[in-house]
C-alpha positions in Angstrom: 18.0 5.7 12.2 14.7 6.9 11.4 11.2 5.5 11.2 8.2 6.7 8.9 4.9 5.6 9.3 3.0 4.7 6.2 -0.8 4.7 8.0 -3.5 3.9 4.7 -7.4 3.1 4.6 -5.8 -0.2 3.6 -2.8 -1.1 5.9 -0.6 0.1 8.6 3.1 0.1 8.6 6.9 1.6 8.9 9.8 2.4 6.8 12.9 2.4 8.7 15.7 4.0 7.3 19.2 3.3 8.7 22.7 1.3 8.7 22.8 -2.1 10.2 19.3 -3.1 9.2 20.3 -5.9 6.7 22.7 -7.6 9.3 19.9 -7.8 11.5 16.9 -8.6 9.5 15.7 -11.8 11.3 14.9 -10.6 14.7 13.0 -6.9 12.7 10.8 -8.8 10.6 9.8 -11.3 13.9 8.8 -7.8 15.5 6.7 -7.2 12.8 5.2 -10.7 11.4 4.8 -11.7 15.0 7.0 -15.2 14.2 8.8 -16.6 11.8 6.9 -18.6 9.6 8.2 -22.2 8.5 8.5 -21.3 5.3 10.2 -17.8 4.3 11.3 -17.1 0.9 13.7 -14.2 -0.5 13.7 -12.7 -4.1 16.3 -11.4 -5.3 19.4 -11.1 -7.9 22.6 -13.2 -8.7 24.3 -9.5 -8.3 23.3 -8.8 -4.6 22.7 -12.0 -3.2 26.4 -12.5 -4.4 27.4 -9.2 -2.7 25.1 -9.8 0.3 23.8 -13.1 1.1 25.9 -13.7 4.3 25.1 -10.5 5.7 21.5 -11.1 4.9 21.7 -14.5 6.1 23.4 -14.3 9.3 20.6 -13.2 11.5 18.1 -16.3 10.3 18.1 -20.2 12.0 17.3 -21.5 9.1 18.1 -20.0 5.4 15.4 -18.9 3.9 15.0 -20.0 0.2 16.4 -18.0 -2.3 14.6 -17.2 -6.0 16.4 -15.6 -8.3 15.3 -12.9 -10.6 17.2 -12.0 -13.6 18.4 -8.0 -13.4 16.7 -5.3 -16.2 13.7 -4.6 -17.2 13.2 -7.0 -19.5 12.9 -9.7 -16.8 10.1 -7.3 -15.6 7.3 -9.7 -17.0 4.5 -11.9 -16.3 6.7 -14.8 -17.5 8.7 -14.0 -14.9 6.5 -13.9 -12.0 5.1 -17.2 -12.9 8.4 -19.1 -12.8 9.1 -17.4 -9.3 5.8 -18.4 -8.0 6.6 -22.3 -9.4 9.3 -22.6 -8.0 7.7 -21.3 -4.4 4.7 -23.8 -4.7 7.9 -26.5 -5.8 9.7 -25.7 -2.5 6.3 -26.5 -0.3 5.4 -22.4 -0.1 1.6 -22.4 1.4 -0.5 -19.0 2.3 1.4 -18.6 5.8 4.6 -18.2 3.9 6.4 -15.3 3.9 8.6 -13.1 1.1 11.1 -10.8 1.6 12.0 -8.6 -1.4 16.0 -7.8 -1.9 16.9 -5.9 -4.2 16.2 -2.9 -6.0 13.1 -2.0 -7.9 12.4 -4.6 -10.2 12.9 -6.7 -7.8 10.6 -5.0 -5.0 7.8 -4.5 -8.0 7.8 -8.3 -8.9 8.2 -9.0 -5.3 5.3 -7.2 -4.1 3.4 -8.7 -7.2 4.3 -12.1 -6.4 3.3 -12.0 -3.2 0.2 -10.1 -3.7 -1.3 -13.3 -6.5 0.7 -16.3 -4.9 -2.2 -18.1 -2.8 -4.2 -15.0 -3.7 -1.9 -12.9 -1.1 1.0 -13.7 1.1 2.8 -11.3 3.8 6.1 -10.1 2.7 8.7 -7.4 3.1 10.7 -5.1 1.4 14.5 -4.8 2.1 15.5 -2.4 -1.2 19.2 -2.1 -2.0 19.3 0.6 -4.0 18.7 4.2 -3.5 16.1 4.7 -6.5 13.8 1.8 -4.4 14.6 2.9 -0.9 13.0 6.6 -1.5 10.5 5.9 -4.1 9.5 2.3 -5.3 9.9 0.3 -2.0 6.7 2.4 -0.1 3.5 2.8 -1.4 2.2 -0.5 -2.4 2.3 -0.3 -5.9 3.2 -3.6 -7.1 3.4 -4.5 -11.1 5.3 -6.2 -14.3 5.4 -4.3 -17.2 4.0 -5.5 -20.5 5.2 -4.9 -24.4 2.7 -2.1 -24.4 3.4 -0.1 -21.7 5.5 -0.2 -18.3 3.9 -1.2 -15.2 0.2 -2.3 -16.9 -0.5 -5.6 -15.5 0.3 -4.9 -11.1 -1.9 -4.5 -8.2 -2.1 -2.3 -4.7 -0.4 -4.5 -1.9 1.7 -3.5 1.1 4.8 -5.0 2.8 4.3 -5.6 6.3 7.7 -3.1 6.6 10.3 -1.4 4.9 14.0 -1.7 5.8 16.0 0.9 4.2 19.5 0.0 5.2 22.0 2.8 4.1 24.8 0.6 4.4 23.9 -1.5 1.3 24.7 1.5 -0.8 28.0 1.8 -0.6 28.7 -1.3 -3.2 25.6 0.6 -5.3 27.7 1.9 -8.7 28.1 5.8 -9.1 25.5 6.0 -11.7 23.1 3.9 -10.3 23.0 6.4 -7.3 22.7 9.7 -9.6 19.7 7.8 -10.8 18.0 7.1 -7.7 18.7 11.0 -6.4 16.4 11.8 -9.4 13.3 10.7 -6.9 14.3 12.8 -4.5 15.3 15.8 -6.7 11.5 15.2 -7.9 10.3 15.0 -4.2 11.7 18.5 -3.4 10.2 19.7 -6.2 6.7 18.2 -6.0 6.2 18.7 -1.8 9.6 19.7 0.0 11.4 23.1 -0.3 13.6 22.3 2.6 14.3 18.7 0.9 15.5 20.4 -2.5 17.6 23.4 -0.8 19.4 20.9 0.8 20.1 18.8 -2.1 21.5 21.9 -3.5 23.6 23.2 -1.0 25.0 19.6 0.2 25.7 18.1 -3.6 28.9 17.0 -2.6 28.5 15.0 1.1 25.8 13.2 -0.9 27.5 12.6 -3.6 30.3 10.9 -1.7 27.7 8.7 0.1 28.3 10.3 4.0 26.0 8.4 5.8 24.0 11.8 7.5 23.3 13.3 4.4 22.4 10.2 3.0 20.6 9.1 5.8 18.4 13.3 5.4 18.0 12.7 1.7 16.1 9.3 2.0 14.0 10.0 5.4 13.0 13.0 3.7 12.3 11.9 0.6 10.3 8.5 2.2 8.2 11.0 4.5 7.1 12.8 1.5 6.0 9.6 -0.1 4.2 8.6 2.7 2.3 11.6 3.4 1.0 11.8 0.0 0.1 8.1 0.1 -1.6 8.0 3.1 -3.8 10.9 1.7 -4.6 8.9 -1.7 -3.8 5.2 -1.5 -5.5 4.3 -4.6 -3.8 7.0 -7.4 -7.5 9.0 -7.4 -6.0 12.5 -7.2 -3.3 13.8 -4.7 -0.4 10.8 -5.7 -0.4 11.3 -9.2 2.0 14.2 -8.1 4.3 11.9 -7.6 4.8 11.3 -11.5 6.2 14.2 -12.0 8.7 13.7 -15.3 7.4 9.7 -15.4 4.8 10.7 -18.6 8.2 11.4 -20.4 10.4 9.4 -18.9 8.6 5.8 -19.5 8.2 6.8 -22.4 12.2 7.2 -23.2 12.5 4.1 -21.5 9.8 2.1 -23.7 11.2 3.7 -27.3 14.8 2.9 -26.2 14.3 -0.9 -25.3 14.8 -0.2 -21.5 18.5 -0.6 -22.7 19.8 3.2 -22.8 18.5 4.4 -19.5 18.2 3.9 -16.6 14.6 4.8 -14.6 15.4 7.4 -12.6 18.0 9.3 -16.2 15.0 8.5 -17.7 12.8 10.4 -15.0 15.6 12.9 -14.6 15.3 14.0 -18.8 11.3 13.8 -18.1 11.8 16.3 -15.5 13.5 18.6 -17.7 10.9 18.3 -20.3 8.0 18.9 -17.7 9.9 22.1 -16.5 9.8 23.5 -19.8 6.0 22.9 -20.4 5.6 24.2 -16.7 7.6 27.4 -17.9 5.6 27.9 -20.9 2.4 28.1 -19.4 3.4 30.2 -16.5 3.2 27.6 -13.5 6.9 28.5 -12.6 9.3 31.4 -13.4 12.2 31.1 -16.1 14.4 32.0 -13.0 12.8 28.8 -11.1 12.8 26.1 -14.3 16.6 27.6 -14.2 17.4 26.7 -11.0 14.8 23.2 -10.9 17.2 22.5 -14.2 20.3 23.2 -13.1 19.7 20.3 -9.7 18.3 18.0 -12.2 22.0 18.3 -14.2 23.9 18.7 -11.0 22.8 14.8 -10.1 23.9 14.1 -13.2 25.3 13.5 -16.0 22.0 12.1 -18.0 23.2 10.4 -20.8 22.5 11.7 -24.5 19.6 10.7 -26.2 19.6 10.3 -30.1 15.2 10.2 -31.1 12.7 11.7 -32.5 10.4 14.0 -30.9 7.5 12.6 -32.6 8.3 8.4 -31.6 8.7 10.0 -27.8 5.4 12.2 -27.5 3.6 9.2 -29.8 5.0 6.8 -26.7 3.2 9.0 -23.8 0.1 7.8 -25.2 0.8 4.8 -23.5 0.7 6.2 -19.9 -1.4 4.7 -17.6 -2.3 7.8 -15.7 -4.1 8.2 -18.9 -8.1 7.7 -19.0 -10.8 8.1 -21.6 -7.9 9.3 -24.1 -7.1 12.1 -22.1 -3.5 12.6 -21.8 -2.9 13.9 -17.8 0.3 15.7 -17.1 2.0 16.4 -13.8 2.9 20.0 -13.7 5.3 21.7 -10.9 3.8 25.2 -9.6 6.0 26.8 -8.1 8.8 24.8 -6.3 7.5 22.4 -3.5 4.1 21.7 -5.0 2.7 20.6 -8.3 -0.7 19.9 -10.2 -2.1 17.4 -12.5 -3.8 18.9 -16.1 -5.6 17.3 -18.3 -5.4 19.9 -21.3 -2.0 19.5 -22.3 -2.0 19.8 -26.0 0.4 18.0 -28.9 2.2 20.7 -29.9 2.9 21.9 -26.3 3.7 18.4 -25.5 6.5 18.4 -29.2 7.9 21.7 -27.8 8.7 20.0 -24.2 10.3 16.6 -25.7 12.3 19.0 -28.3 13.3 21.2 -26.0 14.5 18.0 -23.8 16.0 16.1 -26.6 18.3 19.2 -27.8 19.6 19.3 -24.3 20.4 15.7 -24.5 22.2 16.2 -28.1 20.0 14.9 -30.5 20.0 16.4 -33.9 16.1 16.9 -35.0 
């Protein structure tokens, strides 16, 4: 078991990574909350709490009271969050409530939103159950719903009181819904951690079949990263837009395709291999590097194929919220274990890197 600290301007607080964590929730979250309040409410899915809710359950006196969302990204919405918070200010939720969040990342963004507007803030916690939120969407405080124009528009800053990262859950996690979530962490060695992406590629296989140490390496590592680069830039000013390495690209795939094709991390994973490519081009890395950066991207894989156009996708990016004044920023690897973010990133470049993606994903231009 391991613990990270997550130490901001903002707030103070740990991710613990490890088995068992779920099965012992209750007593973890009274460390942290101080007490129990009266009134504790969980969010999560039909899917998990079916899966889960006896484990989850088992450590608490009294249940705490469930709301369901419904899983996609579709259920990602405003619309959404209101009928959650009703049904909390139905069940006699007041501002010393608390919410846990389990589930995976739509779950832990509309949590963390939720609890961030309901009374104008509550405490809550994150307990993510899949891999893709336990390194990546779980830490941070980025909270959010997405809206027709854009994914992730309409959200606010607002941190758990803790993060419980219980490797266990994973094992009931689908095969492709892991390959996914290793996306994040392919991306982390590439953006910060060398020793992260080596070994990623010299212990495919252990990971791949879910051993509970390499597991275990691949998340601590991958939340450390996270947490170092967010407790240097809270806010998304300079230093953590790293972290959106291939996420220009891939929300945009996932916005042209209806968030029904891919899922976030495929969709990260084929942004990736377009952002190599542009990173190529201009000389940031060697073809010898992009080579290698591709061939972990694919060995995580297999991304599905992708049937677009290059000009509906790079049309899309325009969308990004990293964007400001009209100014398209890009995050660019240089070199492996550290990246940059450009601002001069020009169309045609920009067609060159989505065509380039798209004929590795099969489409036919």
């Amino acid at each position: 078991m391991q613990t990270i600290r997550v130490h901001t301007p903002s707030a103070k607080y740990d991710v613990i990574a490890g088995s068992g964590l779920v099965e012992s929730l209750a007593p973890r979250i009274e460390r942290v909350a101080g007490k129990l309040p009266r009134r504790v409410f969980v969010i999560t899915s039909a899917p998990i709490w079916g899966l889960w809710a006896k484990t989850f359950l088992g450590s608490f006196a009294e249940a705490p009271v469930a709301l369901f969302l419904e899983p996609g990204e579709k259920h990602k919405t405003l619309g959404s969050a209101e009928k959650l918070a009703r049904q909390m200010a139905a069940a006699g939720g007041d501002r010393g409530s608390l919410l846990i969040a389990f589930g995976g990342g739509i779950v832990g963004d509309v949590g963390g939103f939720l609890a961030s507007a309901y009374m104008r803030g509550i405490p809550y916690v994150q307990v993510p159950t899949t891999f893709l939120s336990q390194v990546d969407s779980s830490v941070g405080g980025k909270t959010g719903v997405n809206l027709p124009e854009g994914k992730n528009l309409f959200g606010s800053f607002y941190h758990p009181l803790a993060v419980f990262a219980d490797i266990g859950v994973l094992g009931t996690l689908p095969d492709r819904e892991l390959r996914a979530g290793l996306m994040e962490s392919v991306k982390a060695g590439i953006i910060r951690d060398r020793t992260l992406l080596r070994f990623m590629e010299e212990h495919s296989e252990d990971v791949l079949r879910r051993d509970a140490k390499a597991l275990e390496k691949v998340i601590a590592a991958s939340i450390r990263m996270k947490a170092e680069v967010v407790n240097i830039d809270e806010r998304e000013t300079g230093l953590r837009m790293i972290l959106n390495l291939g996420h220009t690209v891939g929300h945009a795939l996932e916005q042209v395709t209806g968030y029904k094709t891919l899922l976030h991390g495929e969709a990260v994973g084929w942004g990736m291999v377009a952002t190599l490519h542009l990173a190529q081009q201009r000389g940031a890395i060697s073809s010898r590097q992009a080579e290698r950066l591709e061939n972990l991207i694919h060995l995580y894989g297999p991304l599905p194929p992708l049937k677009l156009k290059v000009a509906k996708v790079v049309a899309s990016t325009g969308g990004d919220k990293k964007n400001v004044g009209g100014v398209r920023r890009f995050v660019l690897p240089v070199g492996i274990g550290d990246a940059g973010v450009v601002e001069d990133v020009t169309g045609p470049e920009l067609e060159a890197a989505v065509g380039h993606m798209l004929k590795q994903a099969g489409a036919h231009q």
